[in-house]
KEKE-3310 file (N, C-alpha, C; in steps of 0.2 Angstrom, whole numbers, plus 5000, padded with zeros to 4 digits):
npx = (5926:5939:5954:5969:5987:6002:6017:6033:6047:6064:6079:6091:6098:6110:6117:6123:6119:6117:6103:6094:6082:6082:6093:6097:6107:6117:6115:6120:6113:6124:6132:6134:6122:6113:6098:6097:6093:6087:6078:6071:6065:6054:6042:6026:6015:6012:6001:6008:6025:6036:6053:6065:6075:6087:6098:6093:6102:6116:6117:6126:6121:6107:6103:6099:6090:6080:6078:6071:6064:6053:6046:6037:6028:6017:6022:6035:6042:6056:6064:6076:6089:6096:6109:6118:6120:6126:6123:6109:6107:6110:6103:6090:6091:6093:6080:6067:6053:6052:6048:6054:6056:6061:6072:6068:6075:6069:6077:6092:6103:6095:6091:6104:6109:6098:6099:6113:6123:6134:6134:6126:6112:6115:6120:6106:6099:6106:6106:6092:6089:6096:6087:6076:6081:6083:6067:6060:6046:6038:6042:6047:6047:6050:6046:6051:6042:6046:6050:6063:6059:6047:6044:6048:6041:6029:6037:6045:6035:6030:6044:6045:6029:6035:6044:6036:6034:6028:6023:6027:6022:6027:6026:6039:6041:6040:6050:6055:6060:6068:6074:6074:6066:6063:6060:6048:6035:6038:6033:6020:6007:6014:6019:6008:5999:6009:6008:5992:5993:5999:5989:5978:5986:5986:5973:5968:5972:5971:5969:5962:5969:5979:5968:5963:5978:5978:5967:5975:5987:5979:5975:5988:5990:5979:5986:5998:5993:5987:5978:5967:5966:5959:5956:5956:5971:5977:5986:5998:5986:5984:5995:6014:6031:6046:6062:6079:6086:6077:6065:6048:6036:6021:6020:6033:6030:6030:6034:6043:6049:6040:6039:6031:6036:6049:6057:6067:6067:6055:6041:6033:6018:6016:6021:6011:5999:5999:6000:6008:6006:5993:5995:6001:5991:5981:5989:5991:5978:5976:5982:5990:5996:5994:5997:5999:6006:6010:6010:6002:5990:5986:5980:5970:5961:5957:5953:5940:5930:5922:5921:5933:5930:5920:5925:5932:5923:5918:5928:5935:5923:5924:5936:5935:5925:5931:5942:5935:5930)
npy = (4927:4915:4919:4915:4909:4921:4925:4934:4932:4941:4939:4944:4960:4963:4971:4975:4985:5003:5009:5026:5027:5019:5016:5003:4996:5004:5003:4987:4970:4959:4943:4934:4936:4933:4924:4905:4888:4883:4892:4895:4885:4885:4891:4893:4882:4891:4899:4908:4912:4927:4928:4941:4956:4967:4961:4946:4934:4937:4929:4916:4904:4903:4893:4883:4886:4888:4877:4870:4880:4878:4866:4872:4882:4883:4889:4899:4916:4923:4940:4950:4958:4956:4954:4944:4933:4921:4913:4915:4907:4895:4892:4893:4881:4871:4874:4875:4879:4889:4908:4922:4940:4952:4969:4982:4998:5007:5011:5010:5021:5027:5016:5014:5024:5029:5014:5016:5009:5005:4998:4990:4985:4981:4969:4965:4964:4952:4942:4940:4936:4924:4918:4917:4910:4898:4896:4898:4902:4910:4924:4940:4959:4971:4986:5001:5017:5034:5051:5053:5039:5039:5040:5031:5020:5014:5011:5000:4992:4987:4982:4969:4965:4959:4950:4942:4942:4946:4960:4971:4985:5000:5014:5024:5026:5028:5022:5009:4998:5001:5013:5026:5044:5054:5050:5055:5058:5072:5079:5075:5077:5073:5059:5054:5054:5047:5035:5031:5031:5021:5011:5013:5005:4992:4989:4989:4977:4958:4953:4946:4948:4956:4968:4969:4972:4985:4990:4989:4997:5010:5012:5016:5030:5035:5033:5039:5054:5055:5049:5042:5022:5012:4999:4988:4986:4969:4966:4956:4950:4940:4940:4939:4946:4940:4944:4947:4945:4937:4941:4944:4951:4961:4969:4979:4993:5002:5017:5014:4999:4985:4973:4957:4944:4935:4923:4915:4913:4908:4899:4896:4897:4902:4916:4921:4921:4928:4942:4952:4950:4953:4967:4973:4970:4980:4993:4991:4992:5005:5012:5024:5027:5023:5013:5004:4994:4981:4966:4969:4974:4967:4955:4960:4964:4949:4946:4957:4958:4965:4978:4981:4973:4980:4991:4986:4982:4993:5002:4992:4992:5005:5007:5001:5007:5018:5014:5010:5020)
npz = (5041:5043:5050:5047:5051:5047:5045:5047:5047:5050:5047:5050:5053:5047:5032:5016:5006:5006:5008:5006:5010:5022:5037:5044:5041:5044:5060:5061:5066:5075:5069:5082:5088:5084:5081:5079:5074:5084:5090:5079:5076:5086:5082:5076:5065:5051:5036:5026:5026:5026:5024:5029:5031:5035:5023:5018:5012:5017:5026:5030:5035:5029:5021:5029:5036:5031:5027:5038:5041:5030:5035:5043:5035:5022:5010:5007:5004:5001:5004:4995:4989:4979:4976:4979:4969:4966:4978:4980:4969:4970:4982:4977:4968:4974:4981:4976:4974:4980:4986:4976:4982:4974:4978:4965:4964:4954:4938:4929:4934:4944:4953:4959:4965:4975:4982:4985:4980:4969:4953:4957:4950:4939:4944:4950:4940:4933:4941:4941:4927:4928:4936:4928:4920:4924:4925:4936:4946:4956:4958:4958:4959:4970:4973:4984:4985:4981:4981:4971:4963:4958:4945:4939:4940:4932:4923:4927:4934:4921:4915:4925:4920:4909:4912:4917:4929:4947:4954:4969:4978:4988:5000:5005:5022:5041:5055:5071:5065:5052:5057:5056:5054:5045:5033:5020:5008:4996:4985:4980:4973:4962:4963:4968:4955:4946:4954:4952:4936:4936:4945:4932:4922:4928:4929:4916:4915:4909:4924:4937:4949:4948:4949:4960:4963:4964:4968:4982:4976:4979:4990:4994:4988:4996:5008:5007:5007:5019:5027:5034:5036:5023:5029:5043:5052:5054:5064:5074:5078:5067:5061:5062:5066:5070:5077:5074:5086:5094:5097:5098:5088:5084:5073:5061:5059:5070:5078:5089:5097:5099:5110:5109:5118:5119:5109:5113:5127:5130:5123:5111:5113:5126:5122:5113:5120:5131:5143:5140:5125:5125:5126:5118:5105:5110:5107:5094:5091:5090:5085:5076:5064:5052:5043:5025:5021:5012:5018:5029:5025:5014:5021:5027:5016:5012:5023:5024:5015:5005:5004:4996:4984:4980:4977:4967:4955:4955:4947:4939:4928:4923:4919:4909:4900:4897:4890:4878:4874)
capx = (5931:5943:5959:5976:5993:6005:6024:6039:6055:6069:6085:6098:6099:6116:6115:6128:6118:6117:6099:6093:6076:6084:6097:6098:6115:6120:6115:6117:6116:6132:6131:6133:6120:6106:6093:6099:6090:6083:6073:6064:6061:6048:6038:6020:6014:6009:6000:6013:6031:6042:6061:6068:6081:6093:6099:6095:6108:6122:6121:6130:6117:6102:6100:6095:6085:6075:6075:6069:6054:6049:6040:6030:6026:6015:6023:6040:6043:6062:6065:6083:6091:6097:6117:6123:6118:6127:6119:6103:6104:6111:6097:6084:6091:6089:6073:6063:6047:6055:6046:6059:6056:6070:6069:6073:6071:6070:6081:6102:6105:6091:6092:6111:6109:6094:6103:6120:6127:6137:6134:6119:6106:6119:6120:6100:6098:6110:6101:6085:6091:6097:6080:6070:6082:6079:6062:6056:6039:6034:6046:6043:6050:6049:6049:6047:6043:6050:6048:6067:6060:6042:6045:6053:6036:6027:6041:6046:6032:6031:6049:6041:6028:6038:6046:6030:6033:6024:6026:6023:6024:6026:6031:6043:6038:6046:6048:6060:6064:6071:6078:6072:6060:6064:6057:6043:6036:6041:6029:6015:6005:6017:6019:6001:6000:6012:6003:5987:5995:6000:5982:5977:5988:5983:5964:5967:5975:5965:5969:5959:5974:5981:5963:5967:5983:5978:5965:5980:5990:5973:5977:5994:5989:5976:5991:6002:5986:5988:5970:5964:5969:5952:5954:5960:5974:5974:5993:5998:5981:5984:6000:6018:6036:6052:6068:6087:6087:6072:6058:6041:6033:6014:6023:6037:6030:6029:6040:6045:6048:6034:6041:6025:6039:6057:6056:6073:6068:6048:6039:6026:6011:6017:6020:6004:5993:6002:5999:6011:6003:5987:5995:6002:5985:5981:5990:5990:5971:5975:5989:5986:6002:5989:6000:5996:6010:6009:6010:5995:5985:5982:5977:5963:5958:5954:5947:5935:5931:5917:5922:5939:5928:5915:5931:5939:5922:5917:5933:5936:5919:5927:5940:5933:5921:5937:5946:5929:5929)
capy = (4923:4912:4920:4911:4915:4922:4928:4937:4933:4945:4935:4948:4967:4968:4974:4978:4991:5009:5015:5032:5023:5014:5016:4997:4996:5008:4999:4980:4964:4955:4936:4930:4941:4933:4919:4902:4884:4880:4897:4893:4878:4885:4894:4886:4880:4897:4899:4909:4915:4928:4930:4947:4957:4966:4956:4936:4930:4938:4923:4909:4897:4904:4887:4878:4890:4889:4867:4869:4883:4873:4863:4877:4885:4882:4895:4903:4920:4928:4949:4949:4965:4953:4956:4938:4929:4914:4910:4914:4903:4888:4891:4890:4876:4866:4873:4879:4880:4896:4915:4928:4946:4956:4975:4985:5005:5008:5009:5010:5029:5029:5012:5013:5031:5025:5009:5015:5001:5006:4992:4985:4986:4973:4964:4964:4960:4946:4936:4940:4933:4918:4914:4917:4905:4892:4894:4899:4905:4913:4929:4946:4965:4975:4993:5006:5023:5038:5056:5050:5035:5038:5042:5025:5016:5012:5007:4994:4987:4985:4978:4963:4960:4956:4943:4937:4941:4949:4967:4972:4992:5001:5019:5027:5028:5028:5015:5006:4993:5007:5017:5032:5046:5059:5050:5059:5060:5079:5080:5073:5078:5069:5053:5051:5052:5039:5028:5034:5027:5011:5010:5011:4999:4987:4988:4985:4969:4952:4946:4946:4949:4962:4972:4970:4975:4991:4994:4991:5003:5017:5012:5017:5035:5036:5035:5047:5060:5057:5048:5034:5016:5009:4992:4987:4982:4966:4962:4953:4945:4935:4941:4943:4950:4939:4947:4944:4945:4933:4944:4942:4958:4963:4973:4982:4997:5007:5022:5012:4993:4985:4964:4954:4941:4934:4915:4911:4913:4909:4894:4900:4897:4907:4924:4923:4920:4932:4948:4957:4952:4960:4974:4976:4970:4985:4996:4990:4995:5011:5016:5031:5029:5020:5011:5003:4988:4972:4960:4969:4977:4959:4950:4963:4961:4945:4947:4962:4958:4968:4986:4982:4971:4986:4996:4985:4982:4999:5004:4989:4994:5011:5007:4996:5010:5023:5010:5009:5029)
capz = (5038:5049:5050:5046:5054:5042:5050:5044:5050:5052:5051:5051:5050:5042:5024:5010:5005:5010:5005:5009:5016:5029:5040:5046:5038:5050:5066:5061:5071:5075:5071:5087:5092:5080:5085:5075:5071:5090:5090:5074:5076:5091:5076:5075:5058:5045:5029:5023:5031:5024:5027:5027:5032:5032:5018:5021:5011:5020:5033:5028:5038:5027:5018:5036:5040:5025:5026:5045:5040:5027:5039:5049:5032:5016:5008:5010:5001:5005:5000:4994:4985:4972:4975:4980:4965:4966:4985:4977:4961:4974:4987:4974:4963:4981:4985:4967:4974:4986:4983:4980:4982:4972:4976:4961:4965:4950:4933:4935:4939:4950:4958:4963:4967:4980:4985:4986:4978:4961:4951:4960:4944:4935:4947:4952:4933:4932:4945:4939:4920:4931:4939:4922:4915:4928:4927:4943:4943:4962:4956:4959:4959:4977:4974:4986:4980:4985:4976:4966:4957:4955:4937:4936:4943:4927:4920:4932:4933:4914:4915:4929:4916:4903:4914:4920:4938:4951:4956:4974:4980:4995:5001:5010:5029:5046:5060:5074:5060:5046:5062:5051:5056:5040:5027:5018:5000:4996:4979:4983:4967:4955:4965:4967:4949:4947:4955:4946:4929:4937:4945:4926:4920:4931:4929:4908:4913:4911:4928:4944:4955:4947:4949:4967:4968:4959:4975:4985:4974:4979:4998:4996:4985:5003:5012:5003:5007:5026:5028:5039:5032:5022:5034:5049:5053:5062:5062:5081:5078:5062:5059:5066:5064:5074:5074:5074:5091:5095:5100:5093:5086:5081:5066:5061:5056:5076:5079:5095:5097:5106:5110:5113:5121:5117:5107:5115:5134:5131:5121:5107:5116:5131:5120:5110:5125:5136:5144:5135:5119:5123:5127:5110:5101:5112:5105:5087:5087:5092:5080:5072:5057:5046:5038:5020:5019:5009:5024:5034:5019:5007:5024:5029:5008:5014:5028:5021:5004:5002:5002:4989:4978:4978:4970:4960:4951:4949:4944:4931:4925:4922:4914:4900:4898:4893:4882:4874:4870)
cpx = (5937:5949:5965:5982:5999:6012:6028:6044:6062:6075:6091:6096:6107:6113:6121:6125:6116:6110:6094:6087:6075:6091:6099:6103:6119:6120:6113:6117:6121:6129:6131:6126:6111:6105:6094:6091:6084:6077:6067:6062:6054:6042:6033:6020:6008:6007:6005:6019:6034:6048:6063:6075:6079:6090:6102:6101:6115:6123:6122:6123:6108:6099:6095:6092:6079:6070:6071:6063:6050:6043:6037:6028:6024:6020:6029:6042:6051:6062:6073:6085:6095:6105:6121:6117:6120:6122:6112:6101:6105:6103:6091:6082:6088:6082:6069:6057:6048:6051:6053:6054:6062:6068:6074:6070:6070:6076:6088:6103:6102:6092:6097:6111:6103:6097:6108:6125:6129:6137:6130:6114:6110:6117:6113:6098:6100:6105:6093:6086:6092:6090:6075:6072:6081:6072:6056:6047:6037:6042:6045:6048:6045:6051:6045:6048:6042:6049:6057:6066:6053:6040:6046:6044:6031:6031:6045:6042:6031:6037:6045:6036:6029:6043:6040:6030:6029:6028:6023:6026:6022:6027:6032:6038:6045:6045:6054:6066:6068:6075:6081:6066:6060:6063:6050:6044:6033:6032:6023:6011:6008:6017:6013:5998:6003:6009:5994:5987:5996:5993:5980:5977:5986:5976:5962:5969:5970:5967:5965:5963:5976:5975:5963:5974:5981:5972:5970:5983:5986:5974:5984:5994:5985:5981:5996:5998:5986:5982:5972:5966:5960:5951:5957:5963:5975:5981:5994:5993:5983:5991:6007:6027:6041:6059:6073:6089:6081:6065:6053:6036:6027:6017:6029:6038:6028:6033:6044:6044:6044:6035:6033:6029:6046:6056:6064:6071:6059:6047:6032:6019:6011:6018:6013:6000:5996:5999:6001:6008:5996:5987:5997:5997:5983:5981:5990:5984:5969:5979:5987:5991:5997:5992:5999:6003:6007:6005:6006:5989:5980:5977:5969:5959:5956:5949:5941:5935:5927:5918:5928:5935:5923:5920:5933:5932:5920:5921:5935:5929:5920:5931:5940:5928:5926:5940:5941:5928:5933)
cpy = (4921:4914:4915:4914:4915:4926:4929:4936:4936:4942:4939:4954:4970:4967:4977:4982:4997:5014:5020:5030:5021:5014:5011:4997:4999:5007:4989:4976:4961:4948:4932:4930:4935:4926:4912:4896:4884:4885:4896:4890:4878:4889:4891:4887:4888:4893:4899:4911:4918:4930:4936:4951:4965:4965:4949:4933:4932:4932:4917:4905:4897:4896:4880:4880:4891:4883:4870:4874:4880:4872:4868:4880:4881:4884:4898:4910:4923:4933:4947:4957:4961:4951:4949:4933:4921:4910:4910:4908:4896:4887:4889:4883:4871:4865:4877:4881:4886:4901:4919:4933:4951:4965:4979:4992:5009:5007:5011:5014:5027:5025:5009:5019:5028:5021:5009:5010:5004:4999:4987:4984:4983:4969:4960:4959:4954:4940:4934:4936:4928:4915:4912:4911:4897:4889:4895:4903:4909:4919:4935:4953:4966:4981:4997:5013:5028:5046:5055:5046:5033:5037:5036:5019:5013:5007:4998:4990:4984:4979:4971:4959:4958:4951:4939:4937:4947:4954:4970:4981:4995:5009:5021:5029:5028:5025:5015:5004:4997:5011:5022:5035:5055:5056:5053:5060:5070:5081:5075:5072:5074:5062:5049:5050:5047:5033:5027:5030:5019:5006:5009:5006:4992:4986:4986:4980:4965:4949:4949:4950:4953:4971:4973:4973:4981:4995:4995:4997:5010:5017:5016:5027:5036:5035:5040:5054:5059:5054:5040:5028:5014:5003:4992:4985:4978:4963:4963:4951:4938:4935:4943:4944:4944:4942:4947:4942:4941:4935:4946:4950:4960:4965:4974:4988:5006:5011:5017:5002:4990:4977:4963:4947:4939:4923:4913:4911:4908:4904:4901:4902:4905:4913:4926:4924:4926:4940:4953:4957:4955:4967:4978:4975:4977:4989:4997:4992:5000:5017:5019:5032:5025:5017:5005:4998:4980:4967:4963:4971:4970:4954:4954:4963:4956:4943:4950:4962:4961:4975:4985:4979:4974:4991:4994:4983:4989:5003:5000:4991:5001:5011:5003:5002:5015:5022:5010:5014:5028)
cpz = (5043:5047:5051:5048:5047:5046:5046:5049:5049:5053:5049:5048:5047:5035:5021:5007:5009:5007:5007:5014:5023:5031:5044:5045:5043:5058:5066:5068:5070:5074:5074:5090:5087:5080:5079:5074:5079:5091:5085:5075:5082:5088:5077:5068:5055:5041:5025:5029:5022:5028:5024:5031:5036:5026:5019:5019:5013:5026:5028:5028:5034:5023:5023:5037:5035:5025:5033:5042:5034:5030:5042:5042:5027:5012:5009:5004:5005:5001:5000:4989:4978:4971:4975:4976:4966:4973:4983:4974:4968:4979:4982:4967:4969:4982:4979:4969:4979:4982:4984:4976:4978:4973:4970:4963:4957:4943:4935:4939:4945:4955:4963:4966:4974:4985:4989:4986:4970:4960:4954:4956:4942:4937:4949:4943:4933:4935:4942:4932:4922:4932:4934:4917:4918:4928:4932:4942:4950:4962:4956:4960:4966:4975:4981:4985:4984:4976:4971:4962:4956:4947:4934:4937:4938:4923:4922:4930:4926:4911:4919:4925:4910:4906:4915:4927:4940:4953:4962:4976:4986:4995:5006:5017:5032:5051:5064:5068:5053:5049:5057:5053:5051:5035:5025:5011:5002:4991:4977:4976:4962:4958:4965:4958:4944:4947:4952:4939:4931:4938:4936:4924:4923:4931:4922:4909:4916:4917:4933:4950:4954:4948:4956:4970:4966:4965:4980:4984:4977:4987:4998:4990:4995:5008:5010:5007:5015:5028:5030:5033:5030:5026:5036:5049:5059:5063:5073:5081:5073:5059:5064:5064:5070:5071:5075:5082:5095:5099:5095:5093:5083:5074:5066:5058:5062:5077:5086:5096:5102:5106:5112:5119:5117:5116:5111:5122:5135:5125:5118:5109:5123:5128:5118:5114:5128:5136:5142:5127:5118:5123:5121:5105:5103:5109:5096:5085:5087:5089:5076:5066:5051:5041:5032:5018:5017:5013:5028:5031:5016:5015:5027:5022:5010:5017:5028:5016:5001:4999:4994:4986:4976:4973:4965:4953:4950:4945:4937:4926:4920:4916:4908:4897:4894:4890:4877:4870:4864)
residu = (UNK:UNK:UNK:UNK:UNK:UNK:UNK:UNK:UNK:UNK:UNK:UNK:UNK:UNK:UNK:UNK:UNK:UNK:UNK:UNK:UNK:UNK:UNK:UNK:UNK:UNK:UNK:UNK:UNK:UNK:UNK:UNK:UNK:UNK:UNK:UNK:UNK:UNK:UNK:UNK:UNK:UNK:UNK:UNK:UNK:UNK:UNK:UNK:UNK:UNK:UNK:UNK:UNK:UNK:UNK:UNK:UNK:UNK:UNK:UNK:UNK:UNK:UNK:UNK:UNK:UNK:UNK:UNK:UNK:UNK:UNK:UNK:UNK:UNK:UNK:UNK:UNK:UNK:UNK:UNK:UNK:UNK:UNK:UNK:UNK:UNK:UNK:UNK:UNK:UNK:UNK:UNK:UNK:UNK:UNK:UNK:UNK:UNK:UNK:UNK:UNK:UNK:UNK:UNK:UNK:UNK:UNK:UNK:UNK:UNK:UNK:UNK:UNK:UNK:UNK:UNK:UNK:UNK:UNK:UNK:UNK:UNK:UNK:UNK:UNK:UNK:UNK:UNK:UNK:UNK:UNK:UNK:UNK:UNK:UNK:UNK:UNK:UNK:UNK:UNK:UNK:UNK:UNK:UNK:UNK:UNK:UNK:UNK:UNK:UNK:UNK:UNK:UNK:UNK:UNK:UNK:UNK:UNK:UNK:UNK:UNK:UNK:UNK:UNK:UNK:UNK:UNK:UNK:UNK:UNK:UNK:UNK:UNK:UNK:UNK:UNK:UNK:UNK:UNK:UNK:UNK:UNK:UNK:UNK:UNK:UNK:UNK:UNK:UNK:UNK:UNK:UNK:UNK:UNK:UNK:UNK:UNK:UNK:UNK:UNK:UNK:UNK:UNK:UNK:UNK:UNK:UNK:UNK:UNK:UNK:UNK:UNK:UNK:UNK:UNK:UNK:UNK:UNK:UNK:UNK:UNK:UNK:UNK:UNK:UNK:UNK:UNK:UNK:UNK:UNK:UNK:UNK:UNK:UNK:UNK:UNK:UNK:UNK:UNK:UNK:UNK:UNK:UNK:UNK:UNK:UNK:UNK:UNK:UNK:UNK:UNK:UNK:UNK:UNK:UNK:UNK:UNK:UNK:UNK:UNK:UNK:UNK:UNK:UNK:UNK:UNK:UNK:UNK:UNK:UNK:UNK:UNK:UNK:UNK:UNK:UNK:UNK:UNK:UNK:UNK:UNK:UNK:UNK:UNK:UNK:UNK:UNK:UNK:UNK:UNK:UNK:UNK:UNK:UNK:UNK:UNK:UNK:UNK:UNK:UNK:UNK:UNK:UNK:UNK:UNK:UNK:UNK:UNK:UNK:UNK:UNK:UNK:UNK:UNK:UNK:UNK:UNK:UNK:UNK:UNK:UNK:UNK:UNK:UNK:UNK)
# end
């Protein structure tokens, strides 16, 4: 299958929230410091791009920066924590056909508690009740689970589809980008169980895409348990990471930042092709943290359709057969 480039851009690691997962907040970029319209605009043309953080909408200029990726992208999805509604509601009356990401960690307690944001679960709500009243439709919750708000992970997703939105899930790891190397699920047994029920829930639903996320969700129980990734990852191949500072990164998931080059000094063609990026393909096919995220997990489901489409039908098989009992 011919592979398609798909990129995440990083446009600022400040953040109003304080949450246990990520210590970005604690070492943000300065706004002088962070790469503006002339850099993007040296982006080649993707499938898809998402904008992430930080938290994007703390920049003022995010609305230029959205008109200008337009054109390099099909597709634009932004992660946002939900807090700065108004800038939300304005950037997507502009531009309606935007994806957002909202993470919620869960319900109040847990998700302020998590976040460290008192009154961030209103606020996440508000917005969200704004968007549903708009209309929008490429909408979606971001949890990532953690032995605090496993108990809340069914729920969630329940909450999501009673909007109608998409529900994406991750778990807690460690990396440069998080500049965190103590996170760990404690309770291993109950989390994986967790996701076990959601797995469920997701294989009684009539859609396709949901019987897919639900193998996803089985990668990310295979991750929990400490075992090799079921598909390669092929990110610096078909995929890549820019960040506040203008350097171009196979991932963002290395104990150690590994640049393949810097878009402010270097033209696109000159990093991609370059000897520094082989040395990061290099070592991306050598990485031993296996990691089981969104943006490098759905494009090797692509790429290898036969092993997951082996699961999701024996498994939806399964599960009709026990609704049946």
């Amino acid at each position: 299958m011919k592979h398609k480039l798909h990129g995440s851009v990083i446009v600022t690691y400040r953040c109003n929230a304080k949450c246990n997962m990520c210590d970005v907040w604690q070492q943000p970029s300065r706004p002088e410091e962070e790469v503006g319209l002339d850099v993007y605009d040296k982006l080649p043309s993707m499938f898809f791009l998402n904008i992430t953080g930080g938290e994007p909408f703390i920049r003022k200029d995010l609305p230029e920066i959205v008109a200008l990726l337009r054109r390099k992208a099909k597709r634009i999805v932004i992660n946002t924590n939900g807090f700065f509604t108004d800038r939300i509601i304005d950037l997507c009356t502009r531009f309606p056909d935007l994806g957002l990401r909202i993470s919620l960690e869960g319900f109040k307690e847990t998700n302020d508690a998590i976040r460290g944001m008192p009154g961030g679960f209103e606020r996440t709500e508000r917005t969200l009740l704004k968007l549903h009243e708009m209309g929008l439709k490429d909408i979606g919750f971001n949890m990532t689970v953690q032995d605090m708000n496993a108990k809340d992970l069914v729920g969630v997703y329940e909450k999501a589809e009673g909007f109608g939105y998409e529900f994406a899930t991750s778990v807690v790891h460690n990396s440069h980008y998080f500049c965190k190397t103590t996170n760990r699920i404690h309770n291993k047994a109950m989390v994986i169980k967790e996701f076990e029920r959601l797995i469920d829930k997701l294989l009684s639903a009539n859609k396709l895409k949901h019987w897919f996320r639900a193998y996803f969700n089985y990668g990310l129980i295979n991750y929990i348990k400490g075992n090799p990734r079921f598909l390669p990852c092929e990110m610096g191949q078909d995929g890549f990471f820019l960040d506040p500072y203008g350097d171009i990164l196979a991932c963002n998931g290395m104990d150690a930042k590994m640049p393949m080059g810097n878009l402010k000094d270097q033209t696109w063609a000159e990093i991609w092709n370059g000897s520094e990026a082989a040395k990061v393909r290099a070592a991306v096919k050598v990485c031993q943290k296996n990691c089981w995220m969104i943006g490098s997990a759905a494009p090797a489901i692509w790429h290898h359709p036969i092993k997951p489409a082996m699961w999701v039908a024996k498994n939806k098989l399964r599960s009709v057969f026990v609704a049946k009992r």
